[in-house]
N, C-alpha and C positions, 0 to 999 in steps of 0.2 A: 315455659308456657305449657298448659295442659293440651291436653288434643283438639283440635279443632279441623271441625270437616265443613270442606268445601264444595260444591259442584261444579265440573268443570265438564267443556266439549271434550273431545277426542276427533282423530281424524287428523293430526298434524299439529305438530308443536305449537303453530301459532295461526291454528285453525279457529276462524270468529263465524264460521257460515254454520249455522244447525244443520241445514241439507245435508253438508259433509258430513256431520258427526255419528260416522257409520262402525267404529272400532279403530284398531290403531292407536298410537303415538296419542300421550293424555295430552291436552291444548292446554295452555297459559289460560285461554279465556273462561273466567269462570261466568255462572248462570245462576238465578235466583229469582226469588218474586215472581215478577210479570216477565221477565225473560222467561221461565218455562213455559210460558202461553204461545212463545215461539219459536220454541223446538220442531214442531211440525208446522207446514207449509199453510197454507189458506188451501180450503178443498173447493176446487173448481167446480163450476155446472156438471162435468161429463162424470167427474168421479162422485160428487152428489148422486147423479143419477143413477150408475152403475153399481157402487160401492165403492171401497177401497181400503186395503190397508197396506200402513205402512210401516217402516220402524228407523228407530234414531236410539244410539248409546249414548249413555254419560258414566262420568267417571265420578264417585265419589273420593275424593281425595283427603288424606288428612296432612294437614298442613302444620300441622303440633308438635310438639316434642314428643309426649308418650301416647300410649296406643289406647285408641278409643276404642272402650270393650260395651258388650252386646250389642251392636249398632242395627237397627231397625228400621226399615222405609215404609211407607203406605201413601197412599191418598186420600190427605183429610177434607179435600174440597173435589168432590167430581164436578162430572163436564151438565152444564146443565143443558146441554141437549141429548135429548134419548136415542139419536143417532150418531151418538160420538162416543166410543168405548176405550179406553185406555187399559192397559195389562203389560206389566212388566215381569222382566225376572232377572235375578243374578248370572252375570256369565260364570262359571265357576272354572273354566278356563283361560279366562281376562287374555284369550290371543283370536278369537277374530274377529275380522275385519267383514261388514258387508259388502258386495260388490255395488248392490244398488239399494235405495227405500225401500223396493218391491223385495229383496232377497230378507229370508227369516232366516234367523241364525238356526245352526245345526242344533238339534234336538242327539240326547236329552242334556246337555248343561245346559242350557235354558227354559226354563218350565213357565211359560205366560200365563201369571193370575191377577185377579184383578181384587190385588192389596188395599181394602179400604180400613177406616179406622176401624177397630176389634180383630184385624186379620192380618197385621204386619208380615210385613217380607222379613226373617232373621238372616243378617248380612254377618259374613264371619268378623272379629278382630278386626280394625285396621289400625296396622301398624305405624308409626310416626314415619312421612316420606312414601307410603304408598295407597297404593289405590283398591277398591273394588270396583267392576264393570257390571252397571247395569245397561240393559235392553229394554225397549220400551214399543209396544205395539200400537199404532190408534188403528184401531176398524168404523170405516164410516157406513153406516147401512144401507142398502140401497133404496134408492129414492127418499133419501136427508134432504128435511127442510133444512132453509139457510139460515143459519143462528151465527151472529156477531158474538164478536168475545168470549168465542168458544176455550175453556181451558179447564184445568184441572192444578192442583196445590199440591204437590211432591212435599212429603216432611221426613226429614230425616234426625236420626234421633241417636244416642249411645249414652253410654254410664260415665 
């Protein structure tokens, strides 16, 4: 079978809560479509108010036999609310772990941009049986109106 990439939580081998999925151990559970619409939590009135950001890992995994070469992420669908920002980056470490949403990983293996189409993330090789870790920021701005179905469309891509 040729290579095939999956998205998968993290945070414990048979970790299904996004909350958790702070680095660590890749999860079984994989994520697609409108599951990435719930990766991050629902933003309550107080962090509306004040702002807030937060972050959640996922692992892209390849599940294939041989290795998927130039593999590429971006965001082909942003959030259509103008107080909802999304920016990710490669862990180029793939070893930590957040302690909480509120903790940003260590700088500089993580560089937060905000990958839309014409501006891909280049994600190294993945090899058949492993993974790369990405990290993912939402900044909600303060004093955000309340917008339903709020999300954004992850696409992942290789040769």
């Amino acid at each position: 079978m040729a290579a095939s990439l999956e998205i998968h939580l993290n945070g414990g081998a048979s970790n299904t809560d996004p909350d958790a999925s702070l680095g660590g151990t890749i999860s079984s559970e994989t994520i697609s479509g409108t599951a990435l619409n719930n990766l991050f939590d629902n933003v309550d009135p107080t962090e509306a108010s004040a702002g807030d950001v937060e972050y959640r890992s996922i692992d892209i995994y390849n599940a294939g036999d041989e290795t998927a070469y130039t593999v590429t992420a971006w965001i082909s669908t942003v959030s259509p609310s103008t107080d909802s920002i999304i920016a990710f980056g490669k862990d180029d470490t793939a070893t930590q772990t957040l302690a909480n949403e509120s903790t940003a990983p260590d700088a500089p293996s993580v560089s937060f941009v905000n990958h839309l189409v014409g501006t891909p993330l280049s994600i190294s090789n993945i090899a058949a049986g492993d993974a790369q870790r990405l990290f993912l920021r939402r900044t909600i701005t303060a004093s955000a109106g309340n917008y339903a179905n709020d999300g954004i469309v992850l696409t992942v891509q290789y040769a």
